[in-house]
TORZA-321496 format. One line per field, with one value per atom (N, C-alpha, C): residue number from 0; residue in one letter; atom name; x, y, z. Coordinates in steps of 0.02 Angstrom, whole numbers, plus 50000, padded with zeros to 5 digits. Layout:
<recs>
pos <- c(NUM	...)
code <- c(a	...)
site <- c(CA	...)
x <- c(X	...)
y <- c(Y	...)
z <- c(Z	...)
</recs>
This chain:
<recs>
pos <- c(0	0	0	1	1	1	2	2	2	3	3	3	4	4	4	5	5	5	6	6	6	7	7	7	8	8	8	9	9	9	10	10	10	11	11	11	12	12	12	13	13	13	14	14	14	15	15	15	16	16	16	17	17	17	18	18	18	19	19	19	20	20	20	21	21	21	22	22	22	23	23	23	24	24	24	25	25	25	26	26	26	27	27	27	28	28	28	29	29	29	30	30	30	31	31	31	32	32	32	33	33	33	34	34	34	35	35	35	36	36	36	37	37	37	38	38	38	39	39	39	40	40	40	41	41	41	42	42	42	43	43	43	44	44	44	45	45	45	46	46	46	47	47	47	48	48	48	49	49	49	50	50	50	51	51	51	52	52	52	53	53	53	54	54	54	55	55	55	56	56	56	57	57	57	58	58	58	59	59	59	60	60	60	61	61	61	62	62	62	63	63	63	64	64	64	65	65	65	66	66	66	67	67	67	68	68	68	69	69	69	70	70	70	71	71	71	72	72	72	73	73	73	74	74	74	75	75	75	76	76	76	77	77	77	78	78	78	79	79	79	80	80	80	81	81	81	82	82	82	83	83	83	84	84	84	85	85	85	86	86	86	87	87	87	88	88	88	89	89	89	90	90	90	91	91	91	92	92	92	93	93	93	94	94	94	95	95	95	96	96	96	97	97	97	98	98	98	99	99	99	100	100	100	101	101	101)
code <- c(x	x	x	x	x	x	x	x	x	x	x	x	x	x	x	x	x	x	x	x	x	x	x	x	x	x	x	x	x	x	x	x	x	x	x	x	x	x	x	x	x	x	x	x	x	x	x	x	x	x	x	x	x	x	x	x	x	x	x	x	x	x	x	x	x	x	x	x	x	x	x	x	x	x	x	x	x	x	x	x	x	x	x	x	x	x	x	x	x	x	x	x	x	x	x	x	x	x	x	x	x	x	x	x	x	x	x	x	x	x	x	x	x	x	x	x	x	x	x	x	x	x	x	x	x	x	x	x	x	x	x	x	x	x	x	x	x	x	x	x	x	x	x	x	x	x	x	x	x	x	x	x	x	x	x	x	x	x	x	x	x	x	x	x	x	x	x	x	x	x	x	x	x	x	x	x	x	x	x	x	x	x	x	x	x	x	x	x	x	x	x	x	x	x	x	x	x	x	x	x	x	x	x	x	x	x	x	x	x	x	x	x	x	x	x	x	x	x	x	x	x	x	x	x	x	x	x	x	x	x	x	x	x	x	x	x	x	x	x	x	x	x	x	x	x	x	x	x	x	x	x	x	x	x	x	x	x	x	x	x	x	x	x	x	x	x	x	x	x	x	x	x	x	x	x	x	x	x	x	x	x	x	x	x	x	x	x	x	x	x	x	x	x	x	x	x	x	x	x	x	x	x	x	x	x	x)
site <- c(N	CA	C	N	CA	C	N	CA	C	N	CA	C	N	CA	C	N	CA	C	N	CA	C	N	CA	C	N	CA	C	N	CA	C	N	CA	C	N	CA	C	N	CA	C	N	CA	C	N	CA	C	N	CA	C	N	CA	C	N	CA	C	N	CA	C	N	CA	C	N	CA	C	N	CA	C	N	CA	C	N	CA	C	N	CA	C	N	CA	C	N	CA	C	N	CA	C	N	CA	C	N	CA	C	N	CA	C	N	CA	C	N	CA	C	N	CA	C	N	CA	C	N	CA	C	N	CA	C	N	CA	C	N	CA	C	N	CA	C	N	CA	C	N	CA	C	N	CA	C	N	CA	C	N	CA	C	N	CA	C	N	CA	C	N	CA	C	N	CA	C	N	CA	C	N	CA	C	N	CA	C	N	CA	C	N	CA	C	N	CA	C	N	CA	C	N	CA	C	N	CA	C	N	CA	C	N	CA	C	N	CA	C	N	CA	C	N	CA	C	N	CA	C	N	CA	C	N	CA	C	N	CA	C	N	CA	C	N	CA	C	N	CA	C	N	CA	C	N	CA	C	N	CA	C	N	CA	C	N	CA	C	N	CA	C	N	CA	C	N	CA	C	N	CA	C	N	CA	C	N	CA	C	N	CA	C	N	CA	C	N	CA	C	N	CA	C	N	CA	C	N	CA	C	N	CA	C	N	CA	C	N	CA	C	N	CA	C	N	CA	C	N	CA	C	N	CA	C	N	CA	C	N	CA	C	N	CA	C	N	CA	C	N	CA	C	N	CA	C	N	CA	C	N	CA	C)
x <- c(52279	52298	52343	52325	52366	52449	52499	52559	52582	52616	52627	52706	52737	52795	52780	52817	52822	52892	52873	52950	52944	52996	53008	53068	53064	53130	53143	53208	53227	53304	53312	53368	53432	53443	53479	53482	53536	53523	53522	53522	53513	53434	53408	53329	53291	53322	53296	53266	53339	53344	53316	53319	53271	53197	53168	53101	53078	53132	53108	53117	53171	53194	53107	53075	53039	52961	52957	52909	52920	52995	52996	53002	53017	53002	52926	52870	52817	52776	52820	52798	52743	52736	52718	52754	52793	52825	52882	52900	52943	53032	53021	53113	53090	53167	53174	53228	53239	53301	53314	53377	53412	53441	53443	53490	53483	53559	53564	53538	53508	53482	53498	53478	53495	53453	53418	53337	53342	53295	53287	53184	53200	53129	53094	53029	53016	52982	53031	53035	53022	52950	52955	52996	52949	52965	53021	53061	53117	53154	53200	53221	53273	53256	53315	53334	53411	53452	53466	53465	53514	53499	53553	53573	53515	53475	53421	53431	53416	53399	53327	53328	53255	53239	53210	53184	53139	53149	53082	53063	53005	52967	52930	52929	52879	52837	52779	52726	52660	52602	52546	52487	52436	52428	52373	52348	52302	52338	52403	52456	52472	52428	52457	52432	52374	52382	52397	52412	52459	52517	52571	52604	52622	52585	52582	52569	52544	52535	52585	52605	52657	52727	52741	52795	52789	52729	52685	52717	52718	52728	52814	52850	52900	52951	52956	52984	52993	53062	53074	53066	53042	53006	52939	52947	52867	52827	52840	52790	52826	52831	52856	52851	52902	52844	52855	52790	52757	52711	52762	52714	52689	52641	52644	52607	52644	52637	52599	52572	52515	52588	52574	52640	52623	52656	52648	52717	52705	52785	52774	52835	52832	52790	52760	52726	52764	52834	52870	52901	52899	52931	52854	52803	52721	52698	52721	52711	52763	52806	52874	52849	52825	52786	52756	52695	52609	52639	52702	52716	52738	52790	52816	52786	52747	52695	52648	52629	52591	52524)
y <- c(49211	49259	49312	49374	49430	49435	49455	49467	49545	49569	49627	49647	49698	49726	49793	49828	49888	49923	49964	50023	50070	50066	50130	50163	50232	50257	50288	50270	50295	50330	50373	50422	50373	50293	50267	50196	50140	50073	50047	50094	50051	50095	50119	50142	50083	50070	50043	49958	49912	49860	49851	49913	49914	49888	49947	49929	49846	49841	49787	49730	49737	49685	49649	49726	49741	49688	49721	49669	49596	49579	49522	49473	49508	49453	49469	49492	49494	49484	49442	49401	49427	49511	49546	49545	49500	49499	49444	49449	49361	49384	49449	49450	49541	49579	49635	49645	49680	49707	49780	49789	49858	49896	49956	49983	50075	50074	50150	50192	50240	50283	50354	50402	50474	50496	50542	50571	50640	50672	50730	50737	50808	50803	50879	50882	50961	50937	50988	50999	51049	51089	51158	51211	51204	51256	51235	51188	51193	51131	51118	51057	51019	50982	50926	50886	50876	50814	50779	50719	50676	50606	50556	50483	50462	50403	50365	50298	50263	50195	50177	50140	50107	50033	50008	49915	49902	49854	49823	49759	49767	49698	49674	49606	49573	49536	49536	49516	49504	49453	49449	49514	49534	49589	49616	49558	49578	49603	49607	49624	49716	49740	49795	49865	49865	49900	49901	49821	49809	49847	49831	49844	49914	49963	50027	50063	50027	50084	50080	50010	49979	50016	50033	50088	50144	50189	50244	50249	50227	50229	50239	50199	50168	50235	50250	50287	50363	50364	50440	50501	50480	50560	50571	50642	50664	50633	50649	50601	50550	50477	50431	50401	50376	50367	50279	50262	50195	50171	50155	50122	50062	50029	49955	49952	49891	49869	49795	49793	49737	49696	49618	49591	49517	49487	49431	49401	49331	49280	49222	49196	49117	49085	49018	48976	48966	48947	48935	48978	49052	49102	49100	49134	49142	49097	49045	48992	49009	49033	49035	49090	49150	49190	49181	49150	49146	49098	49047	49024	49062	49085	49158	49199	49225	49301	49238	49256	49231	49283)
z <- c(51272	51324	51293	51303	51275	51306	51253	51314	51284	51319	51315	51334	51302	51319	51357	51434	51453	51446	51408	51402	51450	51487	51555	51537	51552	51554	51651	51650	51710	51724	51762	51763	51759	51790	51793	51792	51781	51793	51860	51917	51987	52009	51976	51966	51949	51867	51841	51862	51904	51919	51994	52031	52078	52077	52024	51998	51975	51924	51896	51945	51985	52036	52087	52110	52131	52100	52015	51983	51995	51973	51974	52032	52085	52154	52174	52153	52154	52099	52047	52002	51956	51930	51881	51834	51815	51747	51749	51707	51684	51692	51644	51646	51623	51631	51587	51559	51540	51476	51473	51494	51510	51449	51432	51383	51375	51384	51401	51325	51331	51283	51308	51249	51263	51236	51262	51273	51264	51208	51210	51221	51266	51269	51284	51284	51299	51395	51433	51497	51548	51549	51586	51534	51480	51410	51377	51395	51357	51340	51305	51257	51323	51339	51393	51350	51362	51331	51388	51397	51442	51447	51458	51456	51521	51483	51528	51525	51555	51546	51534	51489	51463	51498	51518	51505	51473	51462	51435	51476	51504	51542	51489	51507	51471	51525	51507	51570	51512	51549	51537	51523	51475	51465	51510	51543	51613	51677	51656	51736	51702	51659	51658	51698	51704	51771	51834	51839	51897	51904	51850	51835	51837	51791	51787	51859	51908	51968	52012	52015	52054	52016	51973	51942	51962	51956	51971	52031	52084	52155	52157	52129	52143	52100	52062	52021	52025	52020	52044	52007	51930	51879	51925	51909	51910	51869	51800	51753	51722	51748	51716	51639	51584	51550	51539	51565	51543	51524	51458	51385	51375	51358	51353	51262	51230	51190	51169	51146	51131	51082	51090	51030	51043	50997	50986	50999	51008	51013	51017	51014	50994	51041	51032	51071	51136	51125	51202	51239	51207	51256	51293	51255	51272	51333	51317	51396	51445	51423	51464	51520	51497	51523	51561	51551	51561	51633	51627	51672	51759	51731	51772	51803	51768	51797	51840	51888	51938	51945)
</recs>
């Protein structure tokens, strides 16, 4: 069974824990992981700086368009960005998972 990591960025950490709060009592993902970052980017012609919060979900890799629309909806950028990563892990986190995600 494939597992996968999603990187989101969001304007803030009560954005962020919303969302994920959101996955995780509807059991699209196992756990996430918060951490403030500072983002430069090109924005309507021009260079934006500013402090985001990132997570990272970890979820099963068949929950990812679940996942991705159910953010899509939920999230207050115009264009959000959510990434998912293909990855590998230990035998007992991997079950730990596969357990979790429903």
């Amino acid at each position: 069974m494939s597992f996968i990591i999603i990187y989101i960025t969001y304007p803030d950490l009560k954005t962020a824990k919303k969302i994920a709060d959101f996955l995780m009592k509807n059991r699209l993902i196992a756990c996430a992981n918060f951490f403030p970052i500072e983002s430069a980017y090109w924005w309507k012609d021009k260079i934006e700086n500013s402090k985001e919060i990132v997570s990272i979900l970890k979820t099963k890799g068949s929950y990812w368009e679940k996942v991705k629309s159910e953010v899509t909806k939920l999230h207050p950028y115009k264009i959000p960005c959510i990434m998912k990563f293909d990855v590998e892990a230990n035998k007992n986190y991997t079950d730990w998972v596969n357990k979790e995600v429903k």
